[in-house]
N, C-alpha and C positions, 0 to 999 in steps of 0.2 A: 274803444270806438270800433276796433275792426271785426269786435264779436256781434256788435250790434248790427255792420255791414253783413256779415256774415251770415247771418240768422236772417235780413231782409232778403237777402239774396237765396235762400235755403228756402223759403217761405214762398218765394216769386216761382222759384222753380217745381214746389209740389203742387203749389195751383194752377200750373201752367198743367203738367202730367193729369191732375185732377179734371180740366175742362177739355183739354183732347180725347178721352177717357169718354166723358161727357156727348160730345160730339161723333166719336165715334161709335154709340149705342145710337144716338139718336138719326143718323143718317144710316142705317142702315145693321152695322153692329157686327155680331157674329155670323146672323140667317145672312145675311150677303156683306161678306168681306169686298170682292171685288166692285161693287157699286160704292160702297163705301170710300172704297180708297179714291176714287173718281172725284170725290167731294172736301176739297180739304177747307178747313177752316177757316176765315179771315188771318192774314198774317202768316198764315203758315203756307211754304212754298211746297207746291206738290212733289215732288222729291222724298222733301220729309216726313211729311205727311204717310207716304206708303210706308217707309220706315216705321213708321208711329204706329198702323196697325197692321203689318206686320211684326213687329213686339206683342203688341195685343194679342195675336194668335199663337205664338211660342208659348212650347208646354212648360219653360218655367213662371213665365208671368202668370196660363193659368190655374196652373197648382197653386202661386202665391194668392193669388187673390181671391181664389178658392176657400185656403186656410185662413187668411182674414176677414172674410165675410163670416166663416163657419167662427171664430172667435171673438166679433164682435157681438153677435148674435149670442155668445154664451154670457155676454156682459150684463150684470142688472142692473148696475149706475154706471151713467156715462163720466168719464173721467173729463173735467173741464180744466185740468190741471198741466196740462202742456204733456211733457213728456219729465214727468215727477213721479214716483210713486207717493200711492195715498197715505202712507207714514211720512215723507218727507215734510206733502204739506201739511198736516196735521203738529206736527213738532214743528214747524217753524210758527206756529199761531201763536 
């Protein structure tokens, strides 16, 4: 039961990362950081919010996300498989 919390809880928190993400391209983004951070989210306490994109701007988030964009781009099927390799599921069919 606690891997099933666990995994609810892991899930809550990359779709959280995912729509602040979101929200911070769409109010403003990179071309204006400072407007941006002016505009925080529903629920989210301005505080954190600066925090939030301030990470956004740190050269290692975007080297990372740099390299994941340039790697999912080099994908020709999308893996709908969670976080499996495509032999796992295939041997378990």
């Amino acid at each position: 039961m606690l891997n099933g919390i666990e995994a609810a809880i892991q899930k809550r928190y990359r779709d959280r990362k995912t729509y602040a993400k979101k929200d911070f391209l769409r109010v403003g983004g990179y071309d204006d950081v400072e407007g941006a951070k002016t505009k925080p989210p529903e629920g989210m306490t301005e505080e954190n919010w600066r925090r939030t994109c301030d990470h956004f701007c740190t050269d290692e988030h975007l080297t990372r996300s740099s390299t994941n964009k340039n790697n999912r781009d080099k994908q020709i099927y999308t893996n709908r498989g969670g976080r499996h390799h495509i032999v796992v599921i295939v041997l378990r069919r």
